[in-house]
N, C-alpha and C positions, 0 to 999 in steps of 0.2 A: 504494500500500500504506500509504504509513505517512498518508493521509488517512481510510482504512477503521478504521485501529487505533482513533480515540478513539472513532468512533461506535460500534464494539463494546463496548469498554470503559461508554459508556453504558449499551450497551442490553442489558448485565451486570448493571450496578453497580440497573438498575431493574426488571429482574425480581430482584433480591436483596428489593429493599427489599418488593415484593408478596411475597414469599415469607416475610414475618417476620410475629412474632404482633405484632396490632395492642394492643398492650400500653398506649399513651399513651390511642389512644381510649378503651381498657375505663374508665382512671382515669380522664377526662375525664368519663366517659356515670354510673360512679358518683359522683364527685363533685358534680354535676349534680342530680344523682336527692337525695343525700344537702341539697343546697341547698332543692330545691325542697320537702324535707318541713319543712324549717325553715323554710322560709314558711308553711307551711300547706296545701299541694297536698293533702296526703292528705284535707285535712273537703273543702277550696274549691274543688278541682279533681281530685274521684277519678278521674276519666275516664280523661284525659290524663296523671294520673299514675300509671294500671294500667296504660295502655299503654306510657308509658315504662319499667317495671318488667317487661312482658312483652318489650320488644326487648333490653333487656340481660339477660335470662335467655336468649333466642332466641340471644343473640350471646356469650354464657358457653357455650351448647351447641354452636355450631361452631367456637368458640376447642378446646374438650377435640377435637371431629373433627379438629382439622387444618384447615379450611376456612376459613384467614385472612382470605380477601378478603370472605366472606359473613359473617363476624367482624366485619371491621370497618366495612363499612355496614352492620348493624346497630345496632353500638354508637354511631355518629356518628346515627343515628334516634334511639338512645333517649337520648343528649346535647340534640337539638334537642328531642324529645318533654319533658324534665324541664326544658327551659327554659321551655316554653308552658307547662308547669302551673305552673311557680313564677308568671311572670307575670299569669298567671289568678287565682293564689291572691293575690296580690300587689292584683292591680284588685279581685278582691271583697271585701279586707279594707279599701279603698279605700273603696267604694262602704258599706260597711257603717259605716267611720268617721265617713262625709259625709252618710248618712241621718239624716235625724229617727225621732228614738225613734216607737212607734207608742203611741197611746194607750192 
């Protein structure tokens, strides 16, 4: 018995944690989003940066249903998605620095 107790006690303590709103990702995935337009993603990389705009809207809409866990891999997408656009935006203001003017 008292070998049983802590593993419940885990295996409590982790479906609590899946049951709570993924509240750190949200901020993560806007703050992210919020970076990557300050690089410049919205001219240099609108792609990747509508998409990452589309998964935190996707992931703000199952934050209001209650659907935390589909909450929060979404939000942790559009965290990773607003990093590939800032870095995108990043290499082509790169690539634009290091180019010869055109005649």
């Amino acid at each position: 018995m008292t070998t049983k107790f802590p593993l419940f006690v885990v295996a409590l303590l982790s479906l609590a944690a899946c049951a709570t709103a993924p509240v750190q990702e949200m901020s993560d995935a806007r703050q992210a989003l919020r970076s990557a337009e300050a690089a410049g993603a919205v001219e240099r990389s609108p792609d990747a940066f509508s998409t990452a705009q589309r998964l935190l809207r996707d992931a703000q809409m199952n934050l209001e249903a209650g659907a935390y866990e589909n909450a929060r891999r979404l939000a942790v997408d559009a965290h990773d998605a607003a990093i590939r656009a800032r870095e995108q935006a990043a290499r082509e203001t790169t690539i634009r620095a290091t180019s010869p003017a055109s005649p």
